[in-house]
C-alpha positions in Angstrom: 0.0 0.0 0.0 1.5 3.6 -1.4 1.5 5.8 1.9 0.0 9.4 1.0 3.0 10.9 1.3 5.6 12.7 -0.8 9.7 12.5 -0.3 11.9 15.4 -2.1 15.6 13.6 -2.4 18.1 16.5 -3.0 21.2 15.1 -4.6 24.4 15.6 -7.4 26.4 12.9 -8.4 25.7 9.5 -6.6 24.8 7.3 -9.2 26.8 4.5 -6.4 24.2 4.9 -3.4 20.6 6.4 -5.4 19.2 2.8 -6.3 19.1 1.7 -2.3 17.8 4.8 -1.1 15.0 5.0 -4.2 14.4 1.5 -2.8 13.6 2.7 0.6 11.1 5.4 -0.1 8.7 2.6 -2.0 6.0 3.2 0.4 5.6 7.0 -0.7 3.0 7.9 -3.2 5.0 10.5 -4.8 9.3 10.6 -5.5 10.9 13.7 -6.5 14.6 14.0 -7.1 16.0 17.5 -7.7 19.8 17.1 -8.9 22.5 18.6 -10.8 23.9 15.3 -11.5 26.6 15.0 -14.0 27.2 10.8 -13.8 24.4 8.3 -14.1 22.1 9.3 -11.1 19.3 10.0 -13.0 19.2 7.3 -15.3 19.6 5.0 -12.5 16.8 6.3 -11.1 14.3 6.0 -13.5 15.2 2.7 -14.1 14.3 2.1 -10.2 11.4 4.0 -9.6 9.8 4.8 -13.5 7.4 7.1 -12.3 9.3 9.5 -10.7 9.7 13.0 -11.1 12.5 14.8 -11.7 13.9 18.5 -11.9 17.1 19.9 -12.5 18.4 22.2 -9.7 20.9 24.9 -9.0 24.5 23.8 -8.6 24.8 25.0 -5.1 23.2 23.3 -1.8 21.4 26.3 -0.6 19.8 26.8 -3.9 18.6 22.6 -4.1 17.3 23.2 -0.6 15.6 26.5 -1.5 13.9 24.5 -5.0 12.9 22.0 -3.2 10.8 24.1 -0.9 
């Protein structure tokens, strides 16, 4: 059962680690990744959660925190 809840990740380049946390946040209804990610991070991810929603951010953390808001 998909709990009515939505997760924001805010992340760059970790194409190594985005699969197992993508794999914990199953239970939300809703995934959105904001990155600037230059590697294989987003492929990876919609290849693990297909329905997900990404945006691209602003290189700089305060700016990814800021967008995500």
């Amino acid at each position: 059962m998909k709990v009515s809840l939505s997760i924001i990740i805010i992340a760059a380049d970790v194409e190594k680690t985005i699969r197992r946390c993508l794999l914990s946040c199953r239970f939300a209804k809703e995934i959105i990744l904001i990155t600037s990610a230059t590697d294989q991070t987003i492929s990876i991810a919609k290849k693990t959660v297909p329905n997900i929603k990404i945006f691209p951010s602003i290189t700089d953390t305060q700016g990814r925190f800021n967008y995500a808001l």
